[in-house]
N, C-alpha and C positions, 0 to 999 in steps of 0.2 A: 707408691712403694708399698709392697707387703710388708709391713713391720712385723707380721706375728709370722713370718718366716724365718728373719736374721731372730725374731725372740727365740725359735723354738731353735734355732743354731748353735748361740749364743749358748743357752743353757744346757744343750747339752756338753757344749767346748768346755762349758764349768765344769761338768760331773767328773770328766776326763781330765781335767787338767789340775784338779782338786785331789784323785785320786791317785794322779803320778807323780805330784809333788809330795804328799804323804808318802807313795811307795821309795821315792828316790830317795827322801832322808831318813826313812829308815834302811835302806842299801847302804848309804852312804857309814848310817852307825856300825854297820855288822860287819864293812870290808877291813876293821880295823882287827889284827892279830889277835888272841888270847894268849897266843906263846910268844916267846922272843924268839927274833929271828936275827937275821945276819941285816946288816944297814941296807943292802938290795933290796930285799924283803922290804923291808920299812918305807925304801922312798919308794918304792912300786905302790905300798898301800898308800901313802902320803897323797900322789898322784891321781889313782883311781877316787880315792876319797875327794880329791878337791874337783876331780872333773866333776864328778856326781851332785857334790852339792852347788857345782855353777848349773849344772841341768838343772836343781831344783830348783835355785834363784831363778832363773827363766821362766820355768814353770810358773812358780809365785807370779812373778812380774806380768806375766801373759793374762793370767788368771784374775788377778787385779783389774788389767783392761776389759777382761772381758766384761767383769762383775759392773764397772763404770759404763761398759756399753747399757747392757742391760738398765743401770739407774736413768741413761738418755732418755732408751726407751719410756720409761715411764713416767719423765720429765716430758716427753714432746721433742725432743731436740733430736733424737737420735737422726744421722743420716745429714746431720747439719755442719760443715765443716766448723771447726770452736774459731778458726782467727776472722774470718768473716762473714759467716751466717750461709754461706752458701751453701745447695745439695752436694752430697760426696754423690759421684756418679756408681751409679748401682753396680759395675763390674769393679769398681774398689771394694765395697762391701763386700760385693762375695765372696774377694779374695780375700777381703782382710775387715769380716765384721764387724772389728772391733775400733775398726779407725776413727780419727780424731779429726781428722785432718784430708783436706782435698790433696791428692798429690804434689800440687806446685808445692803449700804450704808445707808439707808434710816434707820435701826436697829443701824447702829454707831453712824448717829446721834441723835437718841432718847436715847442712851448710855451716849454718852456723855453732853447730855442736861438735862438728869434725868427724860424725860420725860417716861421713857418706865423700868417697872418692872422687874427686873432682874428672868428668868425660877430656878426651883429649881432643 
């Protein structure tokens, strides 16, 4: 596996994802009135303000993985599934750098966190 591939990936998914987290909370400060408005007004900004700083939390949170990919790398682990030592296959990676997790694993935990819809 090229590791200094998904490195140079990786860090640039930082610079980006470092830079729209900072850009989004500060959107998120300025969507806030100077003047009083009418209560429409208000929860419009209310609204826009909380979508914006759940994009930042994303942001954050993404950004966080990516930073933990990167330490793999430089532990030796990178590319190594965390619940049982196994290779993430390289078309995970691509898609998703930052993975943790081989897909099944990565399906049990969205299983058992509820985050993920069970197929019919």
């Amino acid at each position: 596996m090229n590791v200094e591939k998904y490195r140079d990936m990786l860090l640039a998914l930082e610079r980006t994802l470092a830079a729209r987290a900072v850009h989004q909370r500060d959107t998120a400060s300025e969507q806030r009135p100077d003047s009083p408005g009418d209560i429409g007004d208000a929860s419009l900004a209310d609204e826009a303000e909380s979508e914006t700083f759940t994009e930042a939390e994303l942001a954050t949170a993404t950004l966080q993985d990516v930073r933990d990919a990167l330490q793999r790398i430089e532990a030796g682990t990178y590319g190594q599934c965390e619940e049982d030592g196994e290779p993430i296959p390289q078309a995970r990676l691509d898609a998703v750098p930052w993975a943790r997790f081989c897909v099944r694993h990565q399906a049990d935990l969205e299983d058992a966190s509820g985050l993920r819809t069970p197929t019919l």
